[in-house]
Every structure is written in structure tokens, then in C-alpha cells.
N, C-alpha and C positions, 0 to 999 in steps of 0.2 A: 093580690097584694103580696108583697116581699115577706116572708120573716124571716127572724134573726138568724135561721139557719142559711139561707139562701139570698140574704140580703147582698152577697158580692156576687149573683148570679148577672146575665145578662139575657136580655132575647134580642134577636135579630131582627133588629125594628131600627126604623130612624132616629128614635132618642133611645137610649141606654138608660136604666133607673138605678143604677149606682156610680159610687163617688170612686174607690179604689180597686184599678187592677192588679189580680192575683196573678201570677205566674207559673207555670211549672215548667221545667225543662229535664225531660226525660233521655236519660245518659248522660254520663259526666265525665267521660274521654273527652279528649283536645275539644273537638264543638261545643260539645253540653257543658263544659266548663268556662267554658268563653263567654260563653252564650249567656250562662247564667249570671256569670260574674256584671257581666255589662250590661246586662239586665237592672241589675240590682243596682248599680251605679245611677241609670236613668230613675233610679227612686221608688222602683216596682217592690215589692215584697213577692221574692221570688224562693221557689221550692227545688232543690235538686234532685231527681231520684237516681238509684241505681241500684243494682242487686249485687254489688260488689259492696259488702259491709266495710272494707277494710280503706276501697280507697274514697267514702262515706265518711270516714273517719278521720281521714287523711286531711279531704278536703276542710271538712268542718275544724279542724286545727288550723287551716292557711297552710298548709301542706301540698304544691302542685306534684302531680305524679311525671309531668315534664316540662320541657324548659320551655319558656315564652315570655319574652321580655316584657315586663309591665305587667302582667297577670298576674302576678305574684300579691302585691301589694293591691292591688283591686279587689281581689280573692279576703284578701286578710281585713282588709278596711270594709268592706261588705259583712262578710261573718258578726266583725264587733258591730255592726251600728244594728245587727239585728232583722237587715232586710235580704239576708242569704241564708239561708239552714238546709240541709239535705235530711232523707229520709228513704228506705225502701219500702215505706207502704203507702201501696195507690190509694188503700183508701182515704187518708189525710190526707192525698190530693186533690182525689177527685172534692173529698169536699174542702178543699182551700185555696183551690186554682181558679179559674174561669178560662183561663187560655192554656195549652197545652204543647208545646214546641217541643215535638218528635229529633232528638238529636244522634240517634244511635249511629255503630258502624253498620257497615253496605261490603263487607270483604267478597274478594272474586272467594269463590266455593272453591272448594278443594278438590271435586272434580267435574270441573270446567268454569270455563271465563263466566261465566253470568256471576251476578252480583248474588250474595248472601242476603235473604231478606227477612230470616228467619228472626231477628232481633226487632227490627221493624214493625213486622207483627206480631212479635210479642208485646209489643208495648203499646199497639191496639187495642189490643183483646184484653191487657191489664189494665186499660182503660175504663173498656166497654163494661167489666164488672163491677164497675165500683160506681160512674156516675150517674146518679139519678135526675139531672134536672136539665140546664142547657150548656152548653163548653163548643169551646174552639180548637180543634185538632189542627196544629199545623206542622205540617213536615219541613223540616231543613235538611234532612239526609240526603244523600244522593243517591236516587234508584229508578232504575230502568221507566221509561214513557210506560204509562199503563198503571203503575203501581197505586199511584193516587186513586184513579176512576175504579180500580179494584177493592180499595181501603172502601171508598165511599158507599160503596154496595156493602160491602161489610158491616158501616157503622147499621146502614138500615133495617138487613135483616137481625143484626145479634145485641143492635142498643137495646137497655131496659126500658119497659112502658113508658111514657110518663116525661123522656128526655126528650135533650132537642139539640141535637150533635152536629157540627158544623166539620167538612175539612175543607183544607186551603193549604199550599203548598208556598213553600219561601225558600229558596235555594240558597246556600251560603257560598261565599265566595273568599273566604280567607288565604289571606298568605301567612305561612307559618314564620313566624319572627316580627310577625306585623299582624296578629290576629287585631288585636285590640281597637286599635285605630282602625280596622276592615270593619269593624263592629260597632263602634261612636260614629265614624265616619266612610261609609259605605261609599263606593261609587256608584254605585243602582242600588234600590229597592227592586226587587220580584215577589207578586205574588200572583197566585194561579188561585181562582176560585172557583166554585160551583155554583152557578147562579148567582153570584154577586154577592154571595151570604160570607158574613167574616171582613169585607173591607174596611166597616167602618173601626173592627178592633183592631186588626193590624194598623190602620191608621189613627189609633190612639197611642198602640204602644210603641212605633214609631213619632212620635210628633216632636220631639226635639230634633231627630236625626233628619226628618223630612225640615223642619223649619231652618238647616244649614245648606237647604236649596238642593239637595238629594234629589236626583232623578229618582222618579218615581215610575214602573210599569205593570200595569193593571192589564193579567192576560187569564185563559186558561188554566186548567192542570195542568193537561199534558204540554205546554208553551213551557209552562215554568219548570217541570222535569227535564226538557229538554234545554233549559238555556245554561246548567252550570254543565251538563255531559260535551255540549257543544263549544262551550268555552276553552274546556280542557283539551277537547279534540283540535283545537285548532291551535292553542298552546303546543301541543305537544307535535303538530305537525311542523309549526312554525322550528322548533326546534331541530329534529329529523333533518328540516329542510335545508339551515344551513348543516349537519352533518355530513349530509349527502355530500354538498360540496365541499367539505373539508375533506372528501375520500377522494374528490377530484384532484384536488391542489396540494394532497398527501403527496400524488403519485407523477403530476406534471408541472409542478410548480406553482405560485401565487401566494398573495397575502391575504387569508382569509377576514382577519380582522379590517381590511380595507375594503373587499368585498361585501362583506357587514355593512360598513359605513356607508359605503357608496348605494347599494339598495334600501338600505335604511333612512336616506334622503327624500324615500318617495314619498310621498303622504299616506298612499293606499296601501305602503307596506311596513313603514315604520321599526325600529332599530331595536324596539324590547324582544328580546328571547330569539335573538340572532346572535346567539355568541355560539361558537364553536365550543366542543367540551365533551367530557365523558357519558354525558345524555342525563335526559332526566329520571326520577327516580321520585321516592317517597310515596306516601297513602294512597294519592288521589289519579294523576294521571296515569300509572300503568295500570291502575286495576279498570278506571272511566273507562278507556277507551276500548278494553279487551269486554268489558261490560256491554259497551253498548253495539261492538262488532257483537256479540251473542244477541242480543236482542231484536236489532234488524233483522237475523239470520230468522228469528223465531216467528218474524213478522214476513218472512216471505222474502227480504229486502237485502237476502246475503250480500251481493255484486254491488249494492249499494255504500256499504261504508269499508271495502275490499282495502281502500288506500291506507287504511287506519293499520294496515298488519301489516306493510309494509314501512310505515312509519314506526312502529313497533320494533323492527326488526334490523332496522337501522340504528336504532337508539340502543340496543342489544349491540351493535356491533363495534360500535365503540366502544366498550370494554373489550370485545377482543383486540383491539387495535392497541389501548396502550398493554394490556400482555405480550401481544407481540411485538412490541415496540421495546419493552422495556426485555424480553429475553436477548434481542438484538442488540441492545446496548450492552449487554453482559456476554458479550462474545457467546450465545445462545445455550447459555449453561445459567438456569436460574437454582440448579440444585447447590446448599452450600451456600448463596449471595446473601448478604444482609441489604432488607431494604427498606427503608424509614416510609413509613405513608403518614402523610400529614392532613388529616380531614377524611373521616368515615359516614358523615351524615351527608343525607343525600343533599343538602344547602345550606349556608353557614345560617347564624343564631338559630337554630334547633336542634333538639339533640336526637330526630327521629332516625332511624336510621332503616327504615323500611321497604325495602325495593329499591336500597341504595346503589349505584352503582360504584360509589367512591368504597364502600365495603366487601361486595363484589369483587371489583379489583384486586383488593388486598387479599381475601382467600383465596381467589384462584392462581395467584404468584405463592400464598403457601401451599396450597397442594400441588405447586409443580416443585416443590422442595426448598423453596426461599425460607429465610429468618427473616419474618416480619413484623418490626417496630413499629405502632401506630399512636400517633396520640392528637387527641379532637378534644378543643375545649370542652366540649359538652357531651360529646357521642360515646367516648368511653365504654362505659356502665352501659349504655345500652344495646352496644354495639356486642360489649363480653359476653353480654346471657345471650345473644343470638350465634356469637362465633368464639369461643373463651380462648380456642387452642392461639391464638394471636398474640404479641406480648403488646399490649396495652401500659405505656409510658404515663407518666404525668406532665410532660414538656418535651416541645419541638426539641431543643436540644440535644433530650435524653432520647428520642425516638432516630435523629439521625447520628447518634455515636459511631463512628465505624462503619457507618453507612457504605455499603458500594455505588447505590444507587438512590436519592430520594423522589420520590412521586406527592406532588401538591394536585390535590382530588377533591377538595373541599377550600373555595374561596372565602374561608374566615378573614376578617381582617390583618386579626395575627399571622397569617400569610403572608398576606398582602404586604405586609411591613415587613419580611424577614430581613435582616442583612445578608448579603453575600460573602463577603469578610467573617461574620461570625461564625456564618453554617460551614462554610470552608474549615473551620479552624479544627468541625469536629467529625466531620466525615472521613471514609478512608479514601473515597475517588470524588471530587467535583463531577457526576453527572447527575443532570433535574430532567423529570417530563414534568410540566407547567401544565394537568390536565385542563385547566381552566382559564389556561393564558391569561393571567393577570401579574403572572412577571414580568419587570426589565429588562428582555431580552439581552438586548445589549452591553446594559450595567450588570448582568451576571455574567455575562460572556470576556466582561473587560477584567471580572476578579475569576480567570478561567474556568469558569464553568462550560461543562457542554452540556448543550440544553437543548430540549424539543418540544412542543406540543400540538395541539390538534390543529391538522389543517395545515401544517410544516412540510415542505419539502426536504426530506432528512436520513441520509446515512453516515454513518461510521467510518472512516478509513483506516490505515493501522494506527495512526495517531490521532485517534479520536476526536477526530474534526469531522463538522457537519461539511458533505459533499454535494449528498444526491439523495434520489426518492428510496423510502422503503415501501416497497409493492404492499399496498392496502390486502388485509386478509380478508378472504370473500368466506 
């Protein structure tokens, strides 16, 4: 029989003999934040932990630590009604939770590509001390195939007497600037179980999100460790892949964005993440892929994901493309040039700026001796503590004052909308690279601008007119 201390417990049985699930969501960065938040929205009384007192603090004011549209107000509306609170101690978890959603980071190690797990397991083992009776451990981090079947041996030998410890694996799939809605309204559910223990709670705490007719898939562990690594790997190829050929039609002509279009017709290849551009960046795909190239490796399986460093290495190469593009437009003198960047997060609504390439860019033109003005609606701030010596503007305007050159690196809206007429009025030369081709070509070309970007057939004459190819830098 239940008592009153244990009466929100569960066992893993065909009927369940309580009424409300408890929640915990362990980490409270960008996932655990999310996670928690929209959690708590579905009606859970959910817990946030973390060992950062400060951004504990934060949170429980409705304080996000970064930007993400709608979270804010989720965050704040949850904390008041009472079914959101944070804390850093396991043991008011272990005894107030029944479910446990592992959300930590997974960062590539500082020396070499394998994923950092060392947080991960921390929050095992701060588990494992504190629960005495039965819980659901499930992981949403992303890490290495293996990791889960390792945990599971874990909980067996180091759980206390008396428990009864479940894990099960649920991969998150968010897109930043849309987490929210990836989280009320998922395109798939995954979960990876161990003997089939744990379905039925995941399919309670889902049961609104499954009842909006959510693909639902019921696999393994190591299935479900592999399907957000494999997601991203194939993202991130699809990416590379038109780049590859915007290195062709840099150098021999063609319209890449029509190339897009036109294979993007197929069904079997479809038109998302075929833009040509400065390559991708942020948390998740340069570190996934250089993660799981390590991991095969360790698995015997090096030659097996071989193409993924390649893919890599092409997404890398694009930022040297527009450097080099952009010292050639400055008669290849960038020491001295003033050069407006507009967009440092590696994708517009976030302010992440992490493995950004649109950041990148911008320090590698200041340390070839440019004055470089940057201003990102959002990325600013976080961009300074990573790179300060930069001058960081509050507006497009003021970032291309005097400009010789400006660089659009980051497809924000406010981009997308510039006028030509207006930026002309405050620059000192009309020349744009369009790193994300989402300007009017034409319409900046008619209020004289000279313009280029990825995937352009394009040199310089003496009067600054597009001719001919600039030899792609190998």
C-alpha cells in the first residue's frame, strides 16, 4: 500500500495507482528550460534543477538567460500559477518527481570531437543518491549510441536497495526560435526503452500532444540515441551539399538559387536546407556530427561516417570564401576598411551565437586589420563576451555608417526588409555580400549597389562592376 510519502510514486505495472504526475527536468539551459516550461503548461507540477544558483534565480523571477520567442511568457505564467519552481537539491526531487527528463549539455571535449558526458553523468549519480523507491529516468540530451545501455548498467549496480529505476531515452528535436511549438507540437515522439518499462509514462505525459495525432515511435536505446545524431547528420550534409555546388557555379557560372529549386522539385530530395549560405553553425550540428564521427571511430566504424568530415570541411569553407571575397572587393587591402556586419548569430530569432559562422566571419576580417561594425538584434551581448574587441552598434544604420563594405550574415527579417535608398545614404561605397542571398538582387543593383553572394559568378573590374568568377579558395 501507498503512503502519504510515496503516494505520487509509480510501478511498472499495467495500471498505475496515482492520480498526479510529478515532473523533474534536470538542467535548465535552452532544453531544460523549454522543456520545463511546457511541461508545466501541459498541467504537470514540474521541478527544475540545476547547480547554477544564479541562473535558479533567474528563472524563478521569469528571467530567460536567452532569447526564444514565446518562452518568456510561458516561463512567467507557469512560475505564478505555481506548477513551475526550480531548486538544486536532488533530494526534494528525488522525493517530488516520479519522472525525471535528463536535459543537460553533451559539449564536443576540449580535447577531441567526442561529446562531453561528464554532466550527464552527473546527474545520474545525483540521482541515484537520493531516490529510494521507483522513478523514470529519461534522457533528452544528445549523446553518443551506447550511452544509454551504459546509464542502465549503472542505475543497477549503484541504485539504493529497495528502488525500482527505469531508463528510456527521448531525443529532442527543437529548432531555436521555434522551440515551443517543437515542444506542444512535435513532429514525432521517440522513445527508446529497455524492455518496454517506462511506455506507459511517457505516454501519459505526452497524452495531449499524442491526442493532436503526433506520430508516435516506440524503438530501442540505442534507435532513439541514434535518430536525433542522424537527423542532424543529414541536415548538415544536405547543407554542405548545396555549398559544394555553390563552389562550382562560384567559379563557372550558374544560378544556384535555381539549382535549389529545380532539385528541390524531387520529392525524394525536397527544397528545405538547400539554400546556399555561409554554412551552418550553432550548439548542435557542428559539435553532433564531429561527436558521432568520434564515436563510430571508437566503434571500429572510422570509414564508415568518413563523409561527415568532409561535409565539415566544406561548411568551414565558406567562411573562407566570403573573407576572401570580401578582401577582393576592397582592392585586397582589408587593413584600414570599415566593414558593417549585419547578423552574428548563427540564425535569426536567437541570440546563440555558438559555432557561429556569421561571427567568425566578422573576427577573422578584424584580425586581418578591418574596423568592424556589427549590430544583431539579439546576438550583441552575447556575441561581446565571446569576441568584445568588435564594435557592437545598437542599429543597422549605425553599424553601416561609413561603411566600405557591408556583409548580411544573419537572415533576420530586419534584413530582409532593408532599403537600398536608405543604406546607400549612409555608407561610404555601395558594395553588399548577401551571405544568405535573401536580397533583391536586382532591386539593389538598380539603386547601385555592387553585390554578391554565395554561389555568384563574380569579379570586380576597375569600375566595380560584376564581370567574372572569383577562383573559389581551396
Amino acid at each position: 500500500m501507498l503512503t502519504s510519502r510515496n503516494r505520487h510514486r509509480f510501478v511498472f505495472s499495467e495500471r498505475r495507482t496515482f492520480v498526479t504526475l510529478r515532473i523533474s527536468v534536470i538542467g535548465t539551459g535552452y532544453l531544460g528550460a523549454t522543456h520545463a516550461a511546457c511541461m508545466a503548461e501541459l498541467g504537470y507540477e514540474v521541478i527544475g534543477v540545476d547547480v547554477d544558483k544564479a541562473k535558479l534565480e533567474s528563472l524563478a523571477a521569469g528571467i530567460l538567460p536567452f532569447h526564444e520567442p514565446g518562452l518568456p511568457e510561458l516561463l512567467r505564467k507557469n512560475v505564478a500559477s505555481g506548477r513551475l519552481r526550480f531548486t538544486d537539491d536532488y533530494e526534494d526531487v528525488a522525493a517530488n518527481a516520479d519522472i525525471h527528463f535528463i536535459t543537460v549539455g553533451t559539449p564536443q571535449r576540449a580535447d577531441s570531437q567526442s561529446a562531453d558526458l561528464s554532466y550527464v553523468d552527473g546527474a545520474v549519480d545525483s540521482l541515484l543518491e537520493h531516490i529510494t523507491g521507483d522513478a523514470l529516468i529519461v534522457g533528452k540530451s544528445t549523446v553518443p549510441v551506447g550511452t544509454a545501455r551504459r546509464l542502465s548498467e549503472k542505475i543497477a549496480q549503484d541504485a539504493k536497495p529497495g528502488s525500482n529505476i527505469a531508463i528510456a531515452w527521448n531525443p529532442e528535436f527543437l529548432r531555436e526560435g521555434f522551440a515551443v511549438k517543437d515542444t506542444l507540437r512535435p513532429d514525432r515522439l521517440v522513445y527508446g526503452l529497455e524492455d518496454g518499462r517506462g511506455l506507459e509514462l511517457l505516454r501519459e505525459v505526452y497524452a495531449s500532444v499524442l491526442a493532436q495525432d503526433v506520430p508516435e515511435i516506440v524503438t530501442d536505446l540505442e534507435t532513439a540515441e541514434l535518430v536525433k545524431v542522424a537527423a542532424n547528420a543529414f541536415l548538415a550534409t544536405k547543407i554542405s551539399f548545396i555549398n559544394a555546388f555553390a563552389e562550382v557555379t562560384e567559379t563557372v557560372g550558374g544560378n544556384i538559387k535555381t539549382l535549389a529549386d529545380a532539385i528541390g522539385h524531387d520529392k525524394r530530395i525536397g527544397r528545405q536546407f538547400l539554400n546556399a549560405g555561409v554554412g551552418f553553425g550553432g550548439g548542435c550540428l557542428p559539435k553532433d556530427i564531429r561527436a558521432l564521427q568520434a564515436r563510430v571511430s571508437e566503434l571500429g566504424l572510422t570509414q564508415t561516417m568518413g563523409f561527415l568530415g568532409e561535409v565539415d570541411q566544406i561548411n568551414l569553407r565558406r567562411r573562407d570564401r566570403v573573407v576572401s571575397l570580401a578582401s577582393n572587393m576592397l582592392g585586397n587591402e582589408l587593413a584600414g576598411k570599415h566593414i558593417c556586419v549585419l547578423g552574428v548569430t548563427f540564425k535569426p530569432n536567437s541570440d546563440d551565437v555558438r559555432d557561429s559562422p556569421a561571427l567568425d566571419i566578422a573576427v577573422r576580417l578584424y584580425n586581418a586589420g578591418a574596423e568592424v561594425s556589427v549590430y544583431d538584434p539579439e546576438g550583441n551581448a552575447n556575441a561581446a563576451g565571446r569576441f568584445p574587441r568588435l564594435n557592437y552598434v545598437d542599429s543597422h544604420q549605425e553599424a553601416a555608417r561609413n561603411a566600405d563594405l557591408t556583409l548580411v550574415l544573419t537572415e533576420w527579417q530586419e534584413f530582409r526588409d532593408l532599403d537600398p535608398n536608405e543604406l546607400g545614404e549612409v555608407v561610404a561605397s555601395k558594395m553588399l555580400i548577401d551571405g544568405r542571398n535573401v536580397l533583391d538582387r536586382p532591386a539593389w543593383r538598380e539603386q547601385g549597389w555592387v553585390m554578391t553572394g554565395p554561389g555568384e559568378y563574380f569579379e570586380l573590374n576597375s569600375n566595380n562592376a560584376a564581370t567574372g568568377p572569383v577562383p573559389v579558395q581551396q
